[in-house]
C-alpha positions in Angstrom: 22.3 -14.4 -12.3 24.5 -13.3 -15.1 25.8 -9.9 -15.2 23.5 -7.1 -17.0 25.2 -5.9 -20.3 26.1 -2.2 -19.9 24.4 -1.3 -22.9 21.0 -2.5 -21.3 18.2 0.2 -20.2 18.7 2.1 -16.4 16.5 -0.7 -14.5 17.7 1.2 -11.0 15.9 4.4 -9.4 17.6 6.6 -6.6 16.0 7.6 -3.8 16.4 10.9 -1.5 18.4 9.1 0.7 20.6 7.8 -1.3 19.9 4.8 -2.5 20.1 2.9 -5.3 17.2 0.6 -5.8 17.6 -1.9 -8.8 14.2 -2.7 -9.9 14.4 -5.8 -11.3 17.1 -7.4 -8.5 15.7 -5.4 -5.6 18.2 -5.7 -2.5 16.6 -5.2 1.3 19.5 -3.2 1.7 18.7 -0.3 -0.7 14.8 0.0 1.2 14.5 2.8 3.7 11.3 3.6 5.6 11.5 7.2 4.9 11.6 6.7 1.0 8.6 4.3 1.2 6.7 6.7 3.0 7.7 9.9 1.2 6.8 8.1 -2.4 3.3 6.5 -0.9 2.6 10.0 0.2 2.6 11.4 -3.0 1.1 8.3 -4.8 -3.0 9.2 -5.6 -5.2 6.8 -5.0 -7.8 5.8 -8.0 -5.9 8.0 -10.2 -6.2 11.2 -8.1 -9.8 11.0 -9.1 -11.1 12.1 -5.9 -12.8 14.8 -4.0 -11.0 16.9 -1.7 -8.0 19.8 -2.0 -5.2 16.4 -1.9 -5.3 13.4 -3.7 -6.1 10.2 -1.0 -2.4 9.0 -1.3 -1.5 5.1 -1.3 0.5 6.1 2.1 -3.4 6.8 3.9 -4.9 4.0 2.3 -2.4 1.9 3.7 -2.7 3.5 7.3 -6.5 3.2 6.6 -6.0 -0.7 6.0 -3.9 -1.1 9.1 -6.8 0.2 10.9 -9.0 -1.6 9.7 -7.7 -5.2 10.5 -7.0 -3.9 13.7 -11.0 -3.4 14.4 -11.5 -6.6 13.0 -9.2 -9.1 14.9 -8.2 -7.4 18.1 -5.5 -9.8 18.8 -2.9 -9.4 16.1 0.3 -8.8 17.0 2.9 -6.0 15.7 4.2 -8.3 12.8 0.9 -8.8 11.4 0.3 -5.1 11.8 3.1 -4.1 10.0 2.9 -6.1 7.2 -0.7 -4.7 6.6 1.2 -1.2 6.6 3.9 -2.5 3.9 1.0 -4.0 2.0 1.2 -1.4 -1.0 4.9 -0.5 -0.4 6.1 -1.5 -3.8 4.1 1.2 -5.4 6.4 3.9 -4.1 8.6 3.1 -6.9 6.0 1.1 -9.4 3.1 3.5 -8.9 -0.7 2.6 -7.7 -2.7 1.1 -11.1 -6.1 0.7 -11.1 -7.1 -3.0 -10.5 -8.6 -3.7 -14.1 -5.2 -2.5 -15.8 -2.9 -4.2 -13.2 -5.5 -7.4 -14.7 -4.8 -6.3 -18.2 -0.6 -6.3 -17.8 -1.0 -10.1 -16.7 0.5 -12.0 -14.4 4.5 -10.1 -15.1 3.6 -7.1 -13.2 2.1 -9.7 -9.9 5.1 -11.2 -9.9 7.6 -8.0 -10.0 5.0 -6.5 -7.4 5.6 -9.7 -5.3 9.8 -9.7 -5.8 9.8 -6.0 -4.2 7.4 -6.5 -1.6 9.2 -9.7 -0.8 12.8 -7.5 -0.6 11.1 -4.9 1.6 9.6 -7.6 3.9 12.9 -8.8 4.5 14.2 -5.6 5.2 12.1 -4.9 8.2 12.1 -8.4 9.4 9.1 -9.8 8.4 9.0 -13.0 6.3 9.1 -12.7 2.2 5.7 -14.0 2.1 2.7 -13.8 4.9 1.1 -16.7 5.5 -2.0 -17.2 3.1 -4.5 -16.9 6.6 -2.7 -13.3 7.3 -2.9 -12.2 3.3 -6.7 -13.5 3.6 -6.8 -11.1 6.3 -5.3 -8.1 4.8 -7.2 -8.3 1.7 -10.1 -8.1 3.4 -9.4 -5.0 5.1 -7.9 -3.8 1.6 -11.7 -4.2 0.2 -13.3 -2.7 3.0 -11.0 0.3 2.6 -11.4 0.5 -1.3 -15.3 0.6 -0.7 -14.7 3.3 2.4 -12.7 5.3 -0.6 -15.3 4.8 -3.2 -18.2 6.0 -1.2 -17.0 8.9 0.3 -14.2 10.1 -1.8 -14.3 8.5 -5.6 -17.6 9.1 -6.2 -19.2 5.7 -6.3 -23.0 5.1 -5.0 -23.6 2.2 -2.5 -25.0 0.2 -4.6 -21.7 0.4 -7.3 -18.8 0.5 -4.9 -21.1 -3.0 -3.1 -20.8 -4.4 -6.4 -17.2 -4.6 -7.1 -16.2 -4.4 -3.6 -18.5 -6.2 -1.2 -20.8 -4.2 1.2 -18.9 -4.3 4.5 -20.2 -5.3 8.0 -19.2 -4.4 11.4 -18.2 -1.1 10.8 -22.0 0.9 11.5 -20.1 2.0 15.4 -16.7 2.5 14.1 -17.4 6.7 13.3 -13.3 7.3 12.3 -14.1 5.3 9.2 -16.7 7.3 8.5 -15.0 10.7 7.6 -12.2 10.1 5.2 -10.4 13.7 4.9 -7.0 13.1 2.2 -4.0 14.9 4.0 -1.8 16.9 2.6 1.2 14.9 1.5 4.0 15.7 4.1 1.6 14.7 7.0 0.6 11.3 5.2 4.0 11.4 4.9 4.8 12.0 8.7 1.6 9.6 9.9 3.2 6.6 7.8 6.6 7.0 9.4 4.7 7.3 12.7 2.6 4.5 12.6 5.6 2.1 10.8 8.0 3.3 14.1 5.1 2.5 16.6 4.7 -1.0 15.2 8.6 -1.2 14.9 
C-alpha cells in the first residue's frame, strides 16, 4: 500500500489510552478493550430514541446479544462467546446507524465495518472472519435483541417490531430478557469490560 500524501484528510482517531487508530488501515495493535468499551458505552442505540433516564448504549446491546446465544446453544465455547460480544465493536469509533441508512451508504461502509472488526478480531485472538454457521448464530441473537429493544424500550408494538424483526421463540421462561433497564454509561462501561475479561 503506497504511502498517504501528507496533505490528505486526518483518517486516524486517538483514543484515551493512547492510541492511534488509523481508520482506513486499522492495526490490531492500536485496539484496547477499555476504549472499545468506554466508546460502546456511550454509543445510543436506535438513535437514543428510547425510554429511560440513559440511552440503551451499543456496549448493553452487545452484552444483551451475548446472552442471548448463550440461552440458545448452551454448548458454545468462550471463542464463540466472545466474538458475539465484539459483534458491534467497530462502532466505537464508526458510530451505531440505523439499519436502513447503513442500506442506503451501500456496500463501502460493510466492507470498512468488516476491515475493523476483522483488525479487532485479531487483536483478541479470534479469527478475522467467524465461520458463516457462528455469524448465522449471532445474527440471530442480534434480531432477537433488536425486537427485545423495540418492544420494551423504542416504542414499537408487537405486531411492528415482529414485522421487521421476527417474533422470537423460546424466550416466554427466560424473565432477565424481560426487563430491559439502560445503565448509566460507566457501568455499561464496567459490565462490558467484565464480561470481555470473564470470556478472556
Amino acid at each position: 500500500m503506497p504511502p498517504r500524501k501528507t496533505d490528505e484528510p486526518r483518517a486516524w482517531q486517538r483514543m484515551l489510552s493512547g492510541r492511534r487508530l488509523d481508520l482506513l488501515n486499522p492495526s490490531p495493535l492500536d485496539i484496547e478493550i477499555e476504549d472499545i468499551a468506554h466508546g460502546l458505552a456511550r454509543v445510543a442505540r436506535w438513535n437514543g430514541q428510547t425510554k429511560g433516564a440513559h440511552a440503551f448504549s451499543v456496549a448493553q446491546h452487545s452484552l444483551l446479544v451475548e446472552a442471548l446465544l448463550v440461552h440458545m446453544h448452551d454448548n458454545l465455547d468462550h471463542h464463540a462467546r466472545l466474538a458475539a460480544l465484539l459483534h458491534d465493536a467497530p462502532e466505537y469509533v464508526i458510530g451505531d446507524m440505523i439499519s436502513p441508512f447503513k442500506a442506503a451508504l451501500g456496500v463501502d461502509y460493510k466492507a470498512f465495518e468488516h476491515k475493523l472488526l476483522a483488525a479487532i478480531h485479531l487483536r483478541f485472538g479470534l479469527p478475522a472472519a467467524v465461520s458463516e454457521t457462528l455469524a448465522g448464530k449471532i445474527k440471530k441473537a442480534d434480531q432477537i435483541a433488536a425486537y427485545l429493544e423495540a418492544t420494551q424500550l423504542a416504542g414499537f408494538s408487537l405486531e411492528e417490531a415482529g414485522k421487521f424483526f421476527g417474533r422470537p421463540k423460546g424466550l416466554d421462561g427466560a424473565r432477565g430478557f424481560h426487563a430491559l433497564r439502560p445503565l448509566a454509561p460507566n457501568d455499561a462501561e464496567a459490565a462490558y469490560v467484565r464480561k470481555f475479561k470473564q470470556l478472556l
